[in-house]
KOLDRENVO-40608 format. One record per atom (N, C-alpha, C, O, CB): residue number from 1; residue in three letters; atom name; y, z negated, x. Coordinates in Angstrom, 3 decimals, padded with zeros to 6 digits, m for minus. Glycine has a CB too. Example, Ala and Ser with C-alpha at 12.3 -4.5 7.8 and 13.67 -1.06 7.14 Angstrom:
BEGIN
resi,resn,name,py,pz,px
1,ALA,N,m005.690,m007.800,013.190;
1,ALA,CA,m004.500,m007.800,012.300;
1,ALA,C,m003.300,m007.800,013.200;
1,ALA,O,m003.319,m008.465,014.236;
1,ALA,CB,m004.473,m009.046,011.308;
2,SER,N,m002.250,m007.080,012.850;
2,SER,CA,m001.060,m007.140,013.670;
2,SER,C,000.030,m007.870,012.900;
2,SER,O,001.138,m008.039,013.409;
2,SER,CB,m000.598,m005.725,014.084;
end
This chain:
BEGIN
resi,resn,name,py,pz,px
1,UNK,N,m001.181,000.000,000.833;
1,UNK,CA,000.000,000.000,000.000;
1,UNK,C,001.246,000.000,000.879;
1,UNK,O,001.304,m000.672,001.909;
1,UNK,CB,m000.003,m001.210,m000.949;
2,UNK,N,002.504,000.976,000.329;
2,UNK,CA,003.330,000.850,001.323;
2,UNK,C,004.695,000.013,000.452;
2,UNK,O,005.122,000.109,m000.699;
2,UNK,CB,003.611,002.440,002.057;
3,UNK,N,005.104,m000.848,001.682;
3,UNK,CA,006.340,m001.484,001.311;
3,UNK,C,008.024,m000.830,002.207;
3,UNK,O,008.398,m000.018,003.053;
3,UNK,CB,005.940,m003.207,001.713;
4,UNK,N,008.464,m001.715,001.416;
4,UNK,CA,009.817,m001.274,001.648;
4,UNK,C,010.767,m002.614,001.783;
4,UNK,O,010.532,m003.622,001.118;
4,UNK,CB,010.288,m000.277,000.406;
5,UNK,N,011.857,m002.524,002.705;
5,UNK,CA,012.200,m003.797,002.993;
5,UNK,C,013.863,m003.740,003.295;
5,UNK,O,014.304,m003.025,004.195;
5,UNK,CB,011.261,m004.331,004.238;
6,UNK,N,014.736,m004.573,002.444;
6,UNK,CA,016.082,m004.690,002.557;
6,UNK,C,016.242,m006.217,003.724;
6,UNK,O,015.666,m007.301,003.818;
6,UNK,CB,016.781,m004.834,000.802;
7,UNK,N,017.285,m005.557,004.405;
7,UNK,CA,017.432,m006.494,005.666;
7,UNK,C,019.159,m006.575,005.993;
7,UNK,O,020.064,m005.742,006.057;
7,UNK,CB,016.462,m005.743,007.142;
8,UNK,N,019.083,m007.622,006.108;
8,UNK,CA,020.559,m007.980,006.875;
8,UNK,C,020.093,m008.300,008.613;
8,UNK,O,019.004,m008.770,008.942;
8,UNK,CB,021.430,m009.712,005.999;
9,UNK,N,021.229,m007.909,009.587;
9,UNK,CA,021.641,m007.640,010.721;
9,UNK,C,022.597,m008.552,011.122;
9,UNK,O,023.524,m008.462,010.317;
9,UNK,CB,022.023,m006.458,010.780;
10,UNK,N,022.791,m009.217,011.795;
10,UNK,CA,024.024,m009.567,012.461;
10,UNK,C,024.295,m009.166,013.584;
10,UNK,O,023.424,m008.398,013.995;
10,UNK,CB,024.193,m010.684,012.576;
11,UNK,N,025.694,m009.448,014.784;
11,UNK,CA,025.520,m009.167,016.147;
11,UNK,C,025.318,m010.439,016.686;
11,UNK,O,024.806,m011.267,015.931;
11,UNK,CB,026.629,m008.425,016.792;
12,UNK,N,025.673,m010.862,018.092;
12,UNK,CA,025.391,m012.227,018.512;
12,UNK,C,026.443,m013.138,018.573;
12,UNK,O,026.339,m014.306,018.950;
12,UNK,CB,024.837,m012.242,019.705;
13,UNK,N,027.756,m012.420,018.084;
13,UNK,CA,028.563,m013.006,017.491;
13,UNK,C,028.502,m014.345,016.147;
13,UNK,O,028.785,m015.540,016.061;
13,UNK,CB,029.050,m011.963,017.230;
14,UNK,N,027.892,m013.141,015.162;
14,UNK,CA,027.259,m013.425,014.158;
14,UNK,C,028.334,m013.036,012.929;
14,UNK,O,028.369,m013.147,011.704;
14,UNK,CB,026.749,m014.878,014.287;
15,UNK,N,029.140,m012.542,013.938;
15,UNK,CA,030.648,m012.064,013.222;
15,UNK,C,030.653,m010.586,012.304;
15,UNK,O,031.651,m009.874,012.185;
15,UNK,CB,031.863,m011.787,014.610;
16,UNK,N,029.608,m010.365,011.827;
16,UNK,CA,029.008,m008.741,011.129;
16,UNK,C,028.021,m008.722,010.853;
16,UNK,O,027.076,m008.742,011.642;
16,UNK,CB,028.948,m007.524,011.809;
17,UNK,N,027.934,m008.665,009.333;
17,UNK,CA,026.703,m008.245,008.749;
17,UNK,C,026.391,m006.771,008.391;
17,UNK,O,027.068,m005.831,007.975;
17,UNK,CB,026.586,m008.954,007.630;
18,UNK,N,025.249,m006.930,008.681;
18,UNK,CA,024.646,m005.168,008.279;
18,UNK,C,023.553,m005.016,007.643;
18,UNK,O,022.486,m005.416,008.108;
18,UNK,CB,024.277,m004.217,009.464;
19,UNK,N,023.691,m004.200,006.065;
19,UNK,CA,022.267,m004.976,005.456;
19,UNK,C,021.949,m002.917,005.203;
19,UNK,O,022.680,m001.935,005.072;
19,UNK,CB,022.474,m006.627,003.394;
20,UNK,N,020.346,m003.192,005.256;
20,UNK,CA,019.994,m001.553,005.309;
20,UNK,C,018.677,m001.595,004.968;
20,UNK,O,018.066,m002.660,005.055;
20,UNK,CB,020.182,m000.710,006.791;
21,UNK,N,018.005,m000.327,004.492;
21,UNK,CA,016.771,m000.399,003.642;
21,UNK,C,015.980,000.577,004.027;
21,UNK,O,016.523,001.666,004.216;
21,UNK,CB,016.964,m000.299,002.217;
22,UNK,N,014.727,000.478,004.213;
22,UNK,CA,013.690,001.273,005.139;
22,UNK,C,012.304,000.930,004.811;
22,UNK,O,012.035,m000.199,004.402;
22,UNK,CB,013.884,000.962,006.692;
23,UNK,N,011.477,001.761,004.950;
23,UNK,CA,009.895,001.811,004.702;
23,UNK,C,008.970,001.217,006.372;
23,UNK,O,007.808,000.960,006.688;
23,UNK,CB,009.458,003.834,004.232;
24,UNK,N,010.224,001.229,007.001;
24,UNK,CA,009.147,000.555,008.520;
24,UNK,C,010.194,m000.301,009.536;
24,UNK,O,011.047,000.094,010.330;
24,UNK,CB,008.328,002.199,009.783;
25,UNK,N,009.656,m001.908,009.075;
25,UNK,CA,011.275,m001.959,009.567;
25,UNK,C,010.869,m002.482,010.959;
25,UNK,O,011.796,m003.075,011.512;
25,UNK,CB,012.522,m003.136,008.589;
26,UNK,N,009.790,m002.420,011.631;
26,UNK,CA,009.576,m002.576,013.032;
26,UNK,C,010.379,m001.051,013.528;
26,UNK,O,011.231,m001.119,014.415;
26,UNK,CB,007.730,m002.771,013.443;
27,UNK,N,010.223,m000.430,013.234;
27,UNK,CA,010.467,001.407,013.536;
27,UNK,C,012.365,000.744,013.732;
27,UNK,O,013.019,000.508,014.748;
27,UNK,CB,009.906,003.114,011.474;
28,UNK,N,012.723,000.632,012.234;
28,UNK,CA,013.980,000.700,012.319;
28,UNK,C,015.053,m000.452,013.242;
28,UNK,O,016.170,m000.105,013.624;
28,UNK,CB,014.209,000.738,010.982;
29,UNK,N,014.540,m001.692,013.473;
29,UNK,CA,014.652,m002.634,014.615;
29,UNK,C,014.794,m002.354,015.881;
29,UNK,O,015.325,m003.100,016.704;
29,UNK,CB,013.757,m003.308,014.676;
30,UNK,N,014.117,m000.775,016.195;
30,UNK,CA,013.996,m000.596,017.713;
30,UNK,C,015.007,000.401,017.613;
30,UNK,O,015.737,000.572,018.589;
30,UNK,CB,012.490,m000.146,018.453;
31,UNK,N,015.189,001.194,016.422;
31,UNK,CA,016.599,002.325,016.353;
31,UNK,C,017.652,001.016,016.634;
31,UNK,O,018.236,000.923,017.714;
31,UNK,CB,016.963,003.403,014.392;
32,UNK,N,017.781,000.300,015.858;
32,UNK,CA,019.298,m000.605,016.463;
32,UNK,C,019.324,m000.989,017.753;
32,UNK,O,020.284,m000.874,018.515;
32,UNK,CB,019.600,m002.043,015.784;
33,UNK,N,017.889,m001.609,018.084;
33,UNK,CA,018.334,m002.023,019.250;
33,UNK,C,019.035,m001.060,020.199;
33,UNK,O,019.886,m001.227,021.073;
33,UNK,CB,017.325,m002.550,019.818;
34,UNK,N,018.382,000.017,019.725;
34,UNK,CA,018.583,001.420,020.710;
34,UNK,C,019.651,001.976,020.756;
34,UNK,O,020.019,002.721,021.665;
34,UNK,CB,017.840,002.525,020.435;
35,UNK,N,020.430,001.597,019.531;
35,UNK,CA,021.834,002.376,019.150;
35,UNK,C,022.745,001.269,019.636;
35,UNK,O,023.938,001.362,019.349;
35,UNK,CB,022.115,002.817,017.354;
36,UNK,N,022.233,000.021,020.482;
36,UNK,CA,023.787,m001.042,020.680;
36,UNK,C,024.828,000.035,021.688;
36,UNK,O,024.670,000.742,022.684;
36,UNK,CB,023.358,m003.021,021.867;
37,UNK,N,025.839,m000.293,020.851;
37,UNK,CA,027.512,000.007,021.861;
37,UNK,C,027.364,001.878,021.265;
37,UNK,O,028.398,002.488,021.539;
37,UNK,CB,027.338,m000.339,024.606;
38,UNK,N,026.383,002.686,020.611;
38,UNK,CA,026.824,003.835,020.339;
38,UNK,C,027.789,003.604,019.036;
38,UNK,O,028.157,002.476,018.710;
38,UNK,CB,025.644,004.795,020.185;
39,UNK,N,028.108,004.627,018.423;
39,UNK,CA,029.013,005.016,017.629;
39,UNK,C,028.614,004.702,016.286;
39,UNK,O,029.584,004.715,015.528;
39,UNK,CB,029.294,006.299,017.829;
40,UNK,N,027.606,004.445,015.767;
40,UNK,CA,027.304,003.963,014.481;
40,UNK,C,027.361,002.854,014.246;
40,UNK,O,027.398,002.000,015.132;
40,UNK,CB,026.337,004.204,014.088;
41,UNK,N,027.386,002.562,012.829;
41,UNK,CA,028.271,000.891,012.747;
41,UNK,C,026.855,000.405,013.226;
41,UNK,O,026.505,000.756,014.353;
41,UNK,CB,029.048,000.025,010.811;
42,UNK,N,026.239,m000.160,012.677;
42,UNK,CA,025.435,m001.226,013.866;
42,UNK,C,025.446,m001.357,015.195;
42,UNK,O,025.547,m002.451,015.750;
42,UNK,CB,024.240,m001.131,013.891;
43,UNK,N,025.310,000.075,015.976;
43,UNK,CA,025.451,000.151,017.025;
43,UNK,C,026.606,m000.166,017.781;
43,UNK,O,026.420,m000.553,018.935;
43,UNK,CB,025.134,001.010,017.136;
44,UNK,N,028.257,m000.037,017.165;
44,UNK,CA,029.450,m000.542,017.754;
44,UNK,C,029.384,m001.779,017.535;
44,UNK,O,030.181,m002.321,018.300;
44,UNK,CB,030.652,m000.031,017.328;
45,UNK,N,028.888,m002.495,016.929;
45,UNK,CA,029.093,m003.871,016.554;
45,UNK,C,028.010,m004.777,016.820;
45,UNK,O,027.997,m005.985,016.581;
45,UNK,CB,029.384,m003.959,015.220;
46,UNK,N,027.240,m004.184,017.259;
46,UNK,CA,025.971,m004.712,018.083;
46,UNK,C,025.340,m005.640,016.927;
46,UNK,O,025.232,m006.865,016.977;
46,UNK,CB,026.392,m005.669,019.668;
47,UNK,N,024.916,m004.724,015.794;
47,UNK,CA,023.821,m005.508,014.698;
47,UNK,C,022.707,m005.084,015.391;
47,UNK,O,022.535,m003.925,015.770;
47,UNK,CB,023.756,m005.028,012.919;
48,UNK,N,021.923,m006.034,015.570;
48,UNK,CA,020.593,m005.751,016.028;
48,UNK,C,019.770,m006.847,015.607;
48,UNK,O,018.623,m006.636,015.212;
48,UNK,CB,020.507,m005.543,017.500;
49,UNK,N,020.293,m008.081,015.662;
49,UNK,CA,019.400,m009.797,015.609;
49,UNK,C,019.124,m009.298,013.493;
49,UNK,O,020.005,m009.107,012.655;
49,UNK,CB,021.173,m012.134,016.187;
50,UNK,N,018.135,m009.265,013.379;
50,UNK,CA,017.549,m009.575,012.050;
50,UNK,C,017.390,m010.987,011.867;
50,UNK,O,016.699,m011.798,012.484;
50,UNK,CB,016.243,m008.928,011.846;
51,UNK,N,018.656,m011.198,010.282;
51,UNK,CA,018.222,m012.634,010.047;
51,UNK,C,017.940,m013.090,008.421;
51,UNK,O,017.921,m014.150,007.796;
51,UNK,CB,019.426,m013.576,010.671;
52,UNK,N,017.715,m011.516,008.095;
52,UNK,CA,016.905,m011.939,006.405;
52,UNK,C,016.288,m010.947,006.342;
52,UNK,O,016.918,m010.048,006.899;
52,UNK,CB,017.771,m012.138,004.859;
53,UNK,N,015.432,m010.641,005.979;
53,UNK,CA,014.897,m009.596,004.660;
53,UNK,C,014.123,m009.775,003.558;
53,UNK,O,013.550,m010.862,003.479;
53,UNK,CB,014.203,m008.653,005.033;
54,UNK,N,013.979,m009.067,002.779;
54,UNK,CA,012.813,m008.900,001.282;
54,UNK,C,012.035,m007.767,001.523;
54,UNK,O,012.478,m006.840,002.201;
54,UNK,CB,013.582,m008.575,m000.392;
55,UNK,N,010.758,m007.750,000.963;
55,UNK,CA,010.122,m007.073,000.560;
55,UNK,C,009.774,m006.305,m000.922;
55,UNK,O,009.398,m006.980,m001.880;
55,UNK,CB,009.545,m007.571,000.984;
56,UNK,N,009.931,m004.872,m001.012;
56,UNK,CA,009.978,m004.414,m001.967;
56,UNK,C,007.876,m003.799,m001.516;
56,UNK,O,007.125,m003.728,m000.543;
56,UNK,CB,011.604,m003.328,m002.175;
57,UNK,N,007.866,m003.451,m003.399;
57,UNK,CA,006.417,m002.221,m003.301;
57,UNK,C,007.139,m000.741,m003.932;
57,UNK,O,006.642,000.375,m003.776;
57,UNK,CB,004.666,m002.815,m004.671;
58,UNK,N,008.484,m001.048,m004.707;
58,UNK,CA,009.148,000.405,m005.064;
58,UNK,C,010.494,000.427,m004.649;
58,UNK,O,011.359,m000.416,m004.887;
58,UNK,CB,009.154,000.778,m006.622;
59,UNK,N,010.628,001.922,m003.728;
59,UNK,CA,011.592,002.119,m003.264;
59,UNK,C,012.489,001.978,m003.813;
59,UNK,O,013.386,001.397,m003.202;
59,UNK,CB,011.629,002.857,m002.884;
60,UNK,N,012.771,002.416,m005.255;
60,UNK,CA,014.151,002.711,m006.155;
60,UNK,C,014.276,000.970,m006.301;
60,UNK,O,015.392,000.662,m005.885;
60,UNK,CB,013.929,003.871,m008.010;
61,UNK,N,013.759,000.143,m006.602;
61,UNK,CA,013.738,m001.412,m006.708;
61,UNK,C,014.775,m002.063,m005.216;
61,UNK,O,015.659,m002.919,m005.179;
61,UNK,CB,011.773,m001.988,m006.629;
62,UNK,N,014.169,m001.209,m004.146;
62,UNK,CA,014.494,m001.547,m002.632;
62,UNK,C,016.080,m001.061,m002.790;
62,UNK,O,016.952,m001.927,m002.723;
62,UNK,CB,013.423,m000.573,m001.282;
63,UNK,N,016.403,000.176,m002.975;
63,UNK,CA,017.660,000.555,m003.011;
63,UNK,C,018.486,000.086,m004.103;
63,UNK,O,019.716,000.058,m004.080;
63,UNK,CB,017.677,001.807,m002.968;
64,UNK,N,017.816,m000.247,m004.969;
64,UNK,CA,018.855,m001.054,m006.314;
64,UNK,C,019.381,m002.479,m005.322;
64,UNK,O,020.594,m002.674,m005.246;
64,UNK,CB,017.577,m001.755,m008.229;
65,UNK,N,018.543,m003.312,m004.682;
65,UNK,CA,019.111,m004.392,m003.955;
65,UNK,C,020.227,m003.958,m002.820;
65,UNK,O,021.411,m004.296,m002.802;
65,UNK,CB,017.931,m005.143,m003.309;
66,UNK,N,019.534,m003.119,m001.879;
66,UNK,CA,020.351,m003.096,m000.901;
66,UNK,C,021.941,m002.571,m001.993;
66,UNK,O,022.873,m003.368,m002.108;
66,UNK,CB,019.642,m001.942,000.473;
67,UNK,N,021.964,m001.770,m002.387;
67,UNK,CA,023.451,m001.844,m003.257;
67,UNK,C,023.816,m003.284,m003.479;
67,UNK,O,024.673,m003.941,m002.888;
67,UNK,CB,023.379,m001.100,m004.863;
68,UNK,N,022.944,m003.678,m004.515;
68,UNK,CA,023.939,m005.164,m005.168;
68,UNK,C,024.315,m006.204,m003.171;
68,UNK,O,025.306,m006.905,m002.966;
68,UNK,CB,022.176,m006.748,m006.895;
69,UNK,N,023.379,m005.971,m002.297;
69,UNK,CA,024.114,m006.937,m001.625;
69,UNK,C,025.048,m006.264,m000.987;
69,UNK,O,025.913,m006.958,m000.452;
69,UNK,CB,023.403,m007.759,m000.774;
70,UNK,N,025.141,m005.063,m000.876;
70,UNK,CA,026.519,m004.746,m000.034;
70,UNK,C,027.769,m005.052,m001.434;
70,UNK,O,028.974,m005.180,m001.216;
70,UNK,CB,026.517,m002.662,000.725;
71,UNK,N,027.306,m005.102,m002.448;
71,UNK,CA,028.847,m005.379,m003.107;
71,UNK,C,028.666,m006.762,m003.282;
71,UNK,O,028.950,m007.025,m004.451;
71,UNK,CB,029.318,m004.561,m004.658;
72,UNK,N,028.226,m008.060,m002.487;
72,UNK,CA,028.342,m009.252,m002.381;
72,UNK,C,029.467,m009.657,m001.561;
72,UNK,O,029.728,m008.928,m000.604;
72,UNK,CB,027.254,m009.697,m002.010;
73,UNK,N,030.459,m011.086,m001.836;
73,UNK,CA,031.276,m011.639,m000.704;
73,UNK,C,030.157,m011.830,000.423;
73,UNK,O,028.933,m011.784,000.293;
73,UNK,CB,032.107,m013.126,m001.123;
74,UNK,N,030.944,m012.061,001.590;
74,UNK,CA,030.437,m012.471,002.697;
74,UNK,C,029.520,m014.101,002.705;
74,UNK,O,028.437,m014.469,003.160;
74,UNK,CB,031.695,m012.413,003.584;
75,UNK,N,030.689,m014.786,001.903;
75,UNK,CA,030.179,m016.340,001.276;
75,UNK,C,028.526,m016.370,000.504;
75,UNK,O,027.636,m017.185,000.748;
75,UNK,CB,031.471,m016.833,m000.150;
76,UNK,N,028.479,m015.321,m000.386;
76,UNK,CA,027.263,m015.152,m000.932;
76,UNK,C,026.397,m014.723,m000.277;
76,UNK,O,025.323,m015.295,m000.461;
76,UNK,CB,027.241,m014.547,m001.816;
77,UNK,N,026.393,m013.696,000.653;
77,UNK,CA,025.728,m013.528,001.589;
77,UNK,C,024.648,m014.432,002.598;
77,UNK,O,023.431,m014.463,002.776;
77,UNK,CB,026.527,m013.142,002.032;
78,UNK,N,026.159,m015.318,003.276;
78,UNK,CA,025.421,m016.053,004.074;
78,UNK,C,024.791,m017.291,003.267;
78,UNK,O,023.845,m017.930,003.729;
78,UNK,CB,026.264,m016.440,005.227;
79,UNK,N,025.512,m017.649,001.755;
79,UNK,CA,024.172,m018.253,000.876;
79,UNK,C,022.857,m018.032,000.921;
79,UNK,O,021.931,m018.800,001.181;
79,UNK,CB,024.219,m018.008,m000.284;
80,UNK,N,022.886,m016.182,000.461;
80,UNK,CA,021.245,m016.081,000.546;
80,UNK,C,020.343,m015.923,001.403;
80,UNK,O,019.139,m016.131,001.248;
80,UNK,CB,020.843,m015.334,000.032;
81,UNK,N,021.148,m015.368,002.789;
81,UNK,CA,020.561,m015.793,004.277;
81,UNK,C,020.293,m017.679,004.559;
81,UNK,O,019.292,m018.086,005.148;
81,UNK,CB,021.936,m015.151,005.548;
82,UNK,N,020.891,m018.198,004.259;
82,UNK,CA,020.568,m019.465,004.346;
82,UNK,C,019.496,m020.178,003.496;
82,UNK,O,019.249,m021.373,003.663;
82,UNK,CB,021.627,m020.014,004.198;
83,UNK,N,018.761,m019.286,002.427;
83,UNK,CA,017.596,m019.292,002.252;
83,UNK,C,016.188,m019.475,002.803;
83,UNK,O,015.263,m020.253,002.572;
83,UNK,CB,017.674,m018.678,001.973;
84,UNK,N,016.429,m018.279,003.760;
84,UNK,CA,015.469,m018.061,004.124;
84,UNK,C,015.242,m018.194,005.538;
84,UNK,O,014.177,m018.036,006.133;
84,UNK,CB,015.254,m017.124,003.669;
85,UNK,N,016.711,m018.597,006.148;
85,UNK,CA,016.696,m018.471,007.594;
85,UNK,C,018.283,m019.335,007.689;
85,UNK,O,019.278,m018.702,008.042;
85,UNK,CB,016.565,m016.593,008.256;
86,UNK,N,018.394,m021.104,007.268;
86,UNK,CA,019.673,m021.314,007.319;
86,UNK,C,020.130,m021.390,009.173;
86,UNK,O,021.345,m021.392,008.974;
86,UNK,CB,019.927,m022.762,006.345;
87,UNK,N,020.044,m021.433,010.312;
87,UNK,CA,019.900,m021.053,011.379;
87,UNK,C,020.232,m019.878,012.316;
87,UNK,O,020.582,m019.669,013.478;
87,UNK,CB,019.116,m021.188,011.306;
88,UNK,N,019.925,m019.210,011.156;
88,UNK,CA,020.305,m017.686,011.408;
88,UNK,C,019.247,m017.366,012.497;
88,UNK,O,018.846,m016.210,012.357;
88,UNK,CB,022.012,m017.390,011.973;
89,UNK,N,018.807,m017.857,013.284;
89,UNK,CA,017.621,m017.465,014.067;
89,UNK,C,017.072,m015.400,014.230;
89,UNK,O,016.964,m014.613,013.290;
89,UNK,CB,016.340,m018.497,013.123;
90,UNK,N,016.878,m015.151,015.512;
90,UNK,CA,016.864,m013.964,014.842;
90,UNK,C,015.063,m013.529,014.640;
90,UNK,O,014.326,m013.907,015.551;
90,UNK,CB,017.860,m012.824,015.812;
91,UNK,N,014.637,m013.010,013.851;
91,UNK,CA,013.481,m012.952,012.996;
91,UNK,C,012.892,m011.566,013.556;
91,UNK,O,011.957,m011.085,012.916;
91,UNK,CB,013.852,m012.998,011.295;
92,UNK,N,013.305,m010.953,014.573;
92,UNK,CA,012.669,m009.678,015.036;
92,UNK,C,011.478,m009.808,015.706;
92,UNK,O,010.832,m008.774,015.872;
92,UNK,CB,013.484,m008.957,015.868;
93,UNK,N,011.041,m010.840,016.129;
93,UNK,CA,009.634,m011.415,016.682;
93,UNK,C,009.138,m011.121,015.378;
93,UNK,O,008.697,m009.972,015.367;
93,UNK,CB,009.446,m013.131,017.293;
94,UNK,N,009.050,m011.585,014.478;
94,UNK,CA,008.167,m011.380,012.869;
94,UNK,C,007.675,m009.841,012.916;
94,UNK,O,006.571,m009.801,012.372;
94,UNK,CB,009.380,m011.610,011.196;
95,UNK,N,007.954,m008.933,013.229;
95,UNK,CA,008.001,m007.722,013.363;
95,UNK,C,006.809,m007.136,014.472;
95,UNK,O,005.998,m006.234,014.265;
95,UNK,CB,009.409,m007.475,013.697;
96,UNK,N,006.934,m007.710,015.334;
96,UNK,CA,006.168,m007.442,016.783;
96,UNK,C,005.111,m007.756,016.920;
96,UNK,O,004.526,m006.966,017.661;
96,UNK,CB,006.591,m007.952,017.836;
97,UNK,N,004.047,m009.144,016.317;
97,UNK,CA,003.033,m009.521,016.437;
97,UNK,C,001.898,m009.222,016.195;
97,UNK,O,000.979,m009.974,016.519;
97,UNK,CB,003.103,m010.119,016.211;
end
């Protein structure tokens, strides 16, 4: 069965969130890392540290979220990151094992 997974990003600042939606998110973890300091927003702003995600089983479900959280305050945000990760810790080891 394939999943799908909405994720927020920070840099090591912690000063930028970046939330984005993908079917492989080990795959897409190593594009950021790969893109730090290029020209795309993650990459200028050095989102790379993963410090939330969800799991979807339908894509259109996956992209209905990633919308509603990009039109979230920042405040709500780091509410629902503090869910699951109040620490912020970055969670890209979860990915690798």
């Amino acid at each position: 069965m394939k999943f799908y997974y909405v994720y927020i990003l920070t840099n090591p600042g912690k000063t930028v969130l970046y939330i984005g939606v993908t079917n492989n998110l080990r795959r897409r973890l190593d594009e950021h890392r790969q893109n730090k300091g290029k020209t795309t927003f993650a990459g200028k702003y050095y989102c790379h540290k993963l410090i939330y995600y969800e799991e979807f089983r339908n894509i259109n479900h996956a992209i209905e979220r990633e919308k509603e959280l990009k039109g979230w305050t920042r405040i709500k945000k780091e509410n629902l990151i503090a869910t699951m990760n109040p620490k912020w810790h970055a969670l890209n080891m979860n990915f690798y094992l």
